[in-house]
C-alpha positions as CSV (number, residue, x, y, z in Angstrom):
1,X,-3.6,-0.6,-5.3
2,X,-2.3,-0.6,-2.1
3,X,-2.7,-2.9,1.0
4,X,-1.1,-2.3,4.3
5,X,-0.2,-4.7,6.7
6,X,-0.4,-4.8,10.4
7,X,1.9,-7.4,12.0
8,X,1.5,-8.6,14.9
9,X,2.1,-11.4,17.5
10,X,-0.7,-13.5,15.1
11,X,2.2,-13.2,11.8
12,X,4.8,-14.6,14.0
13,X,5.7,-18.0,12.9
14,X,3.8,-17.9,10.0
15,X,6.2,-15.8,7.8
16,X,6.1,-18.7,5.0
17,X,1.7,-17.9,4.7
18,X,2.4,-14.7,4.6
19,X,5.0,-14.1,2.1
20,X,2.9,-16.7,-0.4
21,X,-0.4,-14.9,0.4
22,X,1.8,-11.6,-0.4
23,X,2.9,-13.0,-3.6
24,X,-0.7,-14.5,-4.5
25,X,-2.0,-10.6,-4.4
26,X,1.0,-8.9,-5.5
27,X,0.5,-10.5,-9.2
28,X,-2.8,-8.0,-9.4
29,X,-0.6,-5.1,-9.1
30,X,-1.3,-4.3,-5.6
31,X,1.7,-3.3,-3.5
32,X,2.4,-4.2,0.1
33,X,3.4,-1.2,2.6
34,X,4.2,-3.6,6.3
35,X,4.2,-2.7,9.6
36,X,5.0,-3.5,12.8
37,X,2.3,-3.1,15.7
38,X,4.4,-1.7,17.8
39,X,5.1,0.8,15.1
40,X,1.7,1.8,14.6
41,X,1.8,2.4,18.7
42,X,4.5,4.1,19.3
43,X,5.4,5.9,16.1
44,X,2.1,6.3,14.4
45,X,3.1,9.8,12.5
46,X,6.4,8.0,10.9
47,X,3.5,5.3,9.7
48,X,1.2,7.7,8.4
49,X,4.5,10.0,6.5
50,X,5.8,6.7,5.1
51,X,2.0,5.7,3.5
52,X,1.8,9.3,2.3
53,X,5.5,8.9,0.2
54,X,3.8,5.9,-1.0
55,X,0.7,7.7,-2.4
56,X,3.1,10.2,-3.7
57,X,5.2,8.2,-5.3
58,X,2.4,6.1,-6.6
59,X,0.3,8.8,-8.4
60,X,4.0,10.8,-9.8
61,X,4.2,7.3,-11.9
62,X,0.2,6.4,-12.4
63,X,-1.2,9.0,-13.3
64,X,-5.4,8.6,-13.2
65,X,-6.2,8.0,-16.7
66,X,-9.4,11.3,-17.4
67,X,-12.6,11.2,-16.9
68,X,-15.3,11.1,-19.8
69,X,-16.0,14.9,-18.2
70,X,-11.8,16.1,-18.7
71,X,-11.8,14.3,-21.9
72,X,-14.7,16.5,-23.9
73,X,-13.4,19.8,-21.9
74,X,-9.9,19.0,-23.9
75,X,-11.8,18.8,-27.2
């Protein structure tokens, strides 16, 4: 339920697409994590901790519903 987003020189000037293609997706529940191409260069272990906190934060408030498997082994 995440999508991560590379901007580059191609998103400048079209900001406006963007954000209404952002909000078009958004409304199935999927979240946006942006960055920066330069980022991604220059500081591409800051990208990868940020998208990890995501996950975290993402499964400590979703948990996975169980599987048919966990559900009988609770029975």
């Amino acid at each position: 339920m995440l999508a991560i987003e590379v901007d580059g020189e191609s998103h400048h000037g079209n900001e406006e697409h963007n954000e209404e293609r952002q909000k078009k997706i958004e409304q199935f529940g999927v979240s946006f994590l942006r960055f920066d191409d330069l980022e991604i260069r220059h500081n591409l272990d800051g990208v990868l901790k940020k998208i990890e906190a995501w996950i975290e934060s993402y499964e400590t408030t979703h948990p996975r519903p169980l599987s048919r498997g966990e559900e009988d082994k609770l029975r």
